[in-house]
ZAMARGU-4260 file (C-alpha; in steps of 0.2 Angstrom, whole numbers, plus 5000, padded with zeros to 4 digits):
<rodrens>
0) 4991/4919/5045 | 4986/4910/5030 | 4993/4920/5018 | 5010/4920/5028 | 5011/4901/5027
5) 5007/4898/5011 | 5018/4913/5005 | 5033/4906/5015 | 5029/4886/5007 | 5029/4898/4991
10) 5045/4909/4993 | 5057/4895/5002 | 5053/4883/4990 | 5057/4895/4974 | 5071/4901/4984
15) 5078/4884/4989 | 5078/4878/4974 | 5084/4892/4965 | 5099/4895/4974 | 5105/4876/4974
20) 5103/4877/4955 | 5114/4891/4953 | 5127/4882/4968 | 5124/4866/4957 | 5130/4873/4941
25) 5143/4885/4950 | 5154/4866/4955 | 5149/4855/4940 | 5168/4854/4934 | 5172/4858/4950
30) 5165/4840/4959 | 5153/4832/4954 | 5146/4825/4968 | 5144/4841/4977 | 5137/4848/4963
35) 5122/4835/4963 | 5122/4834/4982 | 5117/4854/4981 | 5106/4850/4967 | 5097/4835/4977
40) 5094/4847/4993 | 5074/4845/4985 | 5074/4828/4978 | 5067/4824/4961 | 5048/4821/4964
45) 5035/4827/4955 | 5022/4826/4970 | 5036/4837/4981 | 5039/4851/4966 | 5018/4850/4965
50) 5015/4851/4983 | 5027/4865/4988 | 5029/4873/4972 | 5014/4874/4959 | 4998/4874/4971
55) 5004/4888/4982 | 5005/4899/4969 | 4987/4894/4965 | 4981/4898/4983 | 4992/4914/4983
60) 4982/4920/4967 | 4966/4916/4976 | 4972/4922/4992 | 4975/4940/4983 | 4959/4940/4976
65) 4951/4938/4990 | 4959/4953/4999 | 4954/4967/4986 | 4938/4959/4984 | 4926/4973/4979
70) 4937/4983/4973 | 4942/4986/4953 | 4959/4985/4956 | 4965/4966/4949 | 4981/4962/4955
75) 4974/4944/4957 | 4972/4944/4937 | 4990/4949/4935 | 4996/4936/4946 | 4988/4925/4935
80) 4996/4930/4919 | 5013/4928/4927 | 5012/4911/4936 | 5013/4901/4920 | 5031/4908/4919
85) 5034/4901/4938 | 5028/4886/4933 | 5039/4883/4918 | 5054/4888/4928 | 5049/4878/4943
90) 5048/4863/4930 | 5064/4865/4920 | 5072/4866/4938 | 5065/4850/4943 | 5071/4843/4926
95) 5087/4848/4929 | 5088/4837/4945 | 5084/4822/4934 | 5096/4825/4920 | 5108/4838/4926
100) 5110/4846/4909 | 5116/4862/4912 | 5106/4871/4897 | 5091/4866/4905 | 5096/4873/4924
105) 5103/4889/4914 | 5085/4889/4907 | 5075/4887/4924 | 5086/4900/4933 | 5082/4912/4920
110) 5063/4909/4919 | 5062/4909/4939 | 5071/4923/4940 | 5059/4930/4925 | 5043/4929/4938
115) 5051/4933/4952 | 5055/4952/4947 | 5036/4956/4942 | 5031/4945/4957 | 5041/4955/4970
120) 5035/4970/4960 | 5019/4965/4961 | 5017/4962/4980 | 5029/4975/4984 | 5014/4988/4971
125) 5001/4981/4985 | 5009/4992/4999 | 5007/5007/4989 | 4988/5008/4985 | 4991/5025/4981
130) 4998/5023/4965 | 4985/5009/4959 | 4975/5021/4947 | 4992/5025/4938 | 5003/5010/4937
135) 5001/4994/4929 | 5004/4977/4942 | 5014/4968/4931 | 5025/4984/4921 | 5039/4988/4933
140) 5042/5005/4940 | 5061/5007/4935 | 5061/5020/4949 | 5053/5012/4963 | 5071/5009/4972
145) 5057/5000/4986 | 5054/4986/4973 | 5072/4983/4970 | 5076/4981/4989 | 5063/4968/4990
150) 5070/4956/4975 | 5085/4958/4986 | 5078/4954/5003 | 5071/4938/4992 | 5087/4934/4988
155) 5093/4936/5004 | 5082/4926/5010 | 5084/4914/4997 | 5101/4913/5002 | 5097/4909/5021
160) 5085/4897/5020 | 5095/4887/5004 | 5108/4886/5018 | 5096/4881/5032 | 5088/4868/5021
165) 5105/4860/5016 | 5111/4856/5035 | 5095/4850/5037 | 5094/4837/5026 | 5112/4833/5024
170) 5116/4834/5042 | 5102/4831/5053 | 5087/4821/5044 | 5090/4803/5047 | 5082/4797/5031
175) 5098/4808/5020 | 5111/4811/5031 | 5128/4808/5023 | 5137/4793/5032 | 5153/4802/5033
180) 5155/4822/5036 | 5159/4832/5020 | 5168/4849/5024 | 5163/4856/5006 | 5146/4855/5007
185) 5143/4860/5025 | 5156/4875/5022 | 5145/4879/5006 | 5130/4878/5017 | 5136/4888/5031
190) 5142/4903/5019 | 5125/4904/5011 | 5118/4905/5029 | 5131/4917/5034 | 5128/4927/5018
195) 5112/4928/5021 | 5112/4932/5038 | 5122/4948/5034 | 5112/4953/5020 | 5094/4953/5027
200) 5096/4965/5041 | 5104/4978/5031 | 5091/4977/5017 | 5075/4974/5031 | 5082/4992/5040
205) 5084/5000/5021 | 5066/4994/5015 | 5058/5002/5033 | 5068/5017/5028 | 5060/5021/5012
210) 5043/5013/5015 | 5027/5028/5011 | 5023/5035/5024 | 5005/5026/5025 | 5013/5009/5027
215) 5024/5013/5043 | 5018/5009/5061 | 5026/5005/5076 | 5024/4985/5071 | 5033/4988/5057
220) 5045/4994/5067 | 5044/4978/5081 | 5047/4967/5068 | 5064/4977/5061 | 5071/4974/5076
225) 5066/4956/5079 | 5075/4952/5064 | 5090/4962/5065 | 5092/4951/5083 | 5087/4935/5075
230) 5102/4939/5061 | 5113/4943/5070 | 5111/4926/5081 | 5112/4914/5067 | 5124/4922/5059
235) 5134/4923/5077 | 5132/4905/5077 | 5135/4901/5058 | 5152/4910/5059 | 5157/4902/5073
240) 5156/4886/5064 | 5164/4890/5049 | 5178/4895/5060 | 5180/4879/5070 | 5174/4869/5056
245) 5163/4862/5070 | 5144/4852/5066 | 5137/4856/5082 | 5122/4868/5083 | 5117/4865/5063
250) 5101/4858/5068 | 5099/4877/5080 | 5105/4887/5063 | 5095/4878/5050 | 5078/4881/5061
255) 5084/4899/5065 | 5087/4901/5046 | 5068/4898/5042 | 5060/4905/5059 | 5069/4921/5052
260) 5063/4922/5034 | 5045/4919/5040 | 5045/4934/5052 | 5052/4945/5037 | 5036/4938/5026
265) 5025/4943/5042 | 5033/4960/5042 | 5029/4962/5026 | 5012/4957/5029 | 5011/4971/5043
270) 5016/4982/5031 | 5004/4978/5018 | 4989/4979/5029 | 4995/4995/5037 | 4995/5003/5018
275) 4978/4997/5011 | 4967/4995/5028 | 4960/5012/5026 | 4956/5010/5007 | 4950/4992/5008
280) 4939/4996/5024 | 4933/5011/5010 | 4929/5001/4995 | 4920/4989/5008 | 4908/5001/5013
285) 4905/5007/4995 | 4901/4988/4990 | 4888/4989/5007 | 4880/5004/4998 | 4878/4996/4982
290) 4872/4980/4988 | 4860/4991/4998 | 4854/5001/4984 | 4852/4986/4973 | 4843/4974/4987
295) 4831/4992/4987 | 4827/4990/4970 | 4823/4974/4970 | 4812/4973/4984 | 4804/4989/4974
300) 4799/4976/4958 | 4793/4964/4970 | 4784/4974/4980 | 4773/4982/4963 | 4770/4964/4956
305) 4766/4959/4972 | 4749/4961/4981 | 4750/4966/4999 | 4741/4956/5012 | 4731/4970/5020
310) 4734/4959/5038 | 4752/4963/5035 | 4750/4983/5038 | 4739/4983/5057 | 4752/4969/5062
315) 4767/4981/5058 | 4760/4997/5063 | 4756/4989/5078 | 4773/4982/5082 | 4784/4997/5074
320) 4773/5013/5076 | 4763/5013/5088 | 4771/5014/5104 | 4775/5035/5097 | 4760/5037/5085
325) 4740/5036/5084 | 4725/5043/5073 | 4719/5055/5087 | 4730/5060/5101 | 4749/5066/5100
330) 4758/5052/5107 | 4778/5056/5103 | 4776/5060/5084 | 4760/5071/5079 | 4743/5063/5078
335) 4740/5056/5060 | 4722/5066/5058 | 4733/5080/5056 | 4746/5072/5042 | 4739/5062/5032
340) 4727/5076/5024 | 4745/5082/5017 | 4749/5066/5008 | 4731/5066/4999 | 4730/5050/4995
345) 4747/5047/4989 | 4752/5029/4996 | 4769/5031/4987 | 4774/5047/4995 | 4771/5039/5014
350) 4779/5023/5009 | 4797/5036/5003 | 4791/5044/5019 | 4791/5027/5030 | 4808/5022/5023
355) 4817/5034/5023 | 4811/5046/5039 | 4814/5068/5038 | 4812/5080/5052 | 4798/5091/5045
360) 4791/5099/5062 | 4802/5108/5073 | 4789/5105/5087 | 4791/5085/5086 | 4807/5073/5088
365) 4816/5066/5071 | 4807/5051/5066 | 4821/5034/5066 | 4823/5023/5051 | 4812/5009/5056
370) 4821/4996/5046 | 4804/4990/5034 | 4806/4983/5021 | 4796/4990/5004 | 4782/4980/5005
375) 4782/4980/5024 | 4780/5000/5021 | 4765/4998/5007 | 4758/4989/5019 | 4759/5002/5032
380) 4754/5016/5022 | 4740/5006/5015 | 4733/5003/5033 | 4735/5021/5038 | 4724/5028/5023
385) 4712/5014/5026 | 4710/5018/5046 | 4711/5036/5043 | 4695/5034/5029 | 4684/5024/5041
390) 4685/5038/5056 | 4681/5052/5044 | 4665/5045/5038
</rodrens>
């Protein structure tokens, strides 16, 4: 759920203020007013383009990294490399919504546009863990046709929420609500949400089409059908507004508009998960067995430099091994009189012995891993030897 939000904060925001830009420059000679109106959708403070823009993509990189944690795949390091490039497009956008120079918006479209391929790329490289050992995260695959349909879902997207965003604020929100109705911008607004409503469905069924076959499930598949429904509903409505020029309902389409780019970032998420769960669980239990095998070690240097309290080996034979062993008698396992003479001596034998338990006689039960630690198991041996020495004399 975390990564969902902040990557939706992430992806509307670029989105937004990508395609305004472009709408912006597309009616400078066109009018004026509209074309700063379009511009102004996100206004020009710093805090706002920091907020929503620049620390998501710091979480995002975080938020990756934590995810292949343990694993030596670093796709959080490539993310890295390429978010100075958002950043200076993010800027120069923000720049152009104080100055309005069009070299600078030309500028910031291009860089934006610049990060958003390898981005895509690189989330879209993260469904198909497959492939990790082979490709780079941040060289694209000119023949992954599944990375070009994302850009284009982004786009999409971008289109329908640019839309969204601009009834919002321009007919709904008190605080910048025009005070009179203008026909150009709420006609622009209403084609970028209709454009993108017929766009995202097409691309969401083509993208579930050619996903590997790891990555598909049946939740996947809700999700598909969710948005094709949720599409066609506000583009249902958007349409009919552009038809009778009508304001009523922008409030339900602008909310529909970002309700449906969120599911799509959740399928995606479903997606993701559904590739790399089995080969993250793997690495996991890999990083287990080295931590393991190091925590071994070191209890093994400790446990040499360490002298053993000889209290510590009656208390834990009497606690762990008792209840199925004793000097004399067969209990469960076999009576120690008749095994230690095999060990001769040799504490460090029983202590490997101890920790790590092998069926040896067919006539008794498997001994259990008993969970001691090193010393714990010195201690053991070392009581054993000691016990067994005092009832032979």
């Amino acid at each position: 759920p975390v990564t969902v939000f902040i990557q939706f904060l992430f992806i509307a925001f670029v989105g937004i203020a990508l395609v305004s830009t472009v709408a912006s420059l597309a009616c400078r000679k066109l009018n004026g007013k509209l074309s700063q109106n379009l511009a102004l959708v996100i206004p020009a403070r710093f805090g706002i383009w920091l907020t929503l823009g620049v620390l998501p993509l710091g979480v995002l990189v975080f938020l990756v990294g934590q995810t292949l944690y343990g694993t030596k795949y670093d796709f959080a390091g490539a993310l890295a490399l390429i978010a100075p490039l958002a950043v200076v497009g993010l800027f120069a956008l923000f720049a152009y919504r104080q100055n309005f120079n069009l070299v600078v918006g030309g500028f910031g479209v291009l860089a934006t546009l610049a990060f958003a391929m390898p981005f895509v790329h690189l989330f879209d490289l993260l469904a198909r863990p497959e492939m990790w050992p082979y490709i780079h995260p941040l060289v694209p695959d000119i023949y992954n046709i599944q990375a070009l349909c994302r850009l284009l879902i982004f786009i999409a997207g971008s289109l329908l929420v640019t839309g969204g965003a601009l009834l919002f604020i321009y007919f709904v929100w008190p605080e910048r609500k025009l005070p009179a109705d203008d026909p150009w911008l709420r006609n622009i607004a209403l084609g970028l949400t209709l454009a993108g409503a017929v766009a995202l469905p097409v691309l969401v069924v083509w993208d579930a089409a050619i996903l590997p076959f790891g990555a598909r499930s049946t939740g996947n598949l809700r999700f598909v059908f969710f948005l094709i429904a949720l599409s066609w509903a506000v583009g249902s409505v958007a349409l009919g507004m552009l038809l009778n020029q009508s304001r009523r309902r922008v409030l339900l389409v602008a909310l529909l508009a970002f309700v449906t780019l969120g599911g799509e970032l959740t399928r995606q998420l479903v997606v993701r998960d559904t590739a790399i769960g089995d080969k993250l669980a793997l690495q996991r239990l890999d990083a287990e067995a080295y931590l393991a095998t190091l925590r071994e070690k070191q209890e093994a240097r400790y446990a040499a430099n360490a002298p053993v309290d000889p209290a510590m080996g009656g208390k834990v034979y009497a606690e762990k091994c008792a209840s199925c062993h004793a000097f004399d008698v067969k209990v469960v396992g076999p009576p120690h009189r008749e095994v230690l003479p095999k060990y001769k001596d040799d504490v460090k034998k029983l202590v490997e012995f101890i920790l790590n338990p092998v069926k040896v006689d067919p006539a008794y039960p498997a001994m259990p891993k008993l969970g001691l630690t090193r010393r714990e198991a010195q201690a053991v041996a070392g009581y054993m030897f000691d016990k067994y020495g005092e009832q032979r004399k």
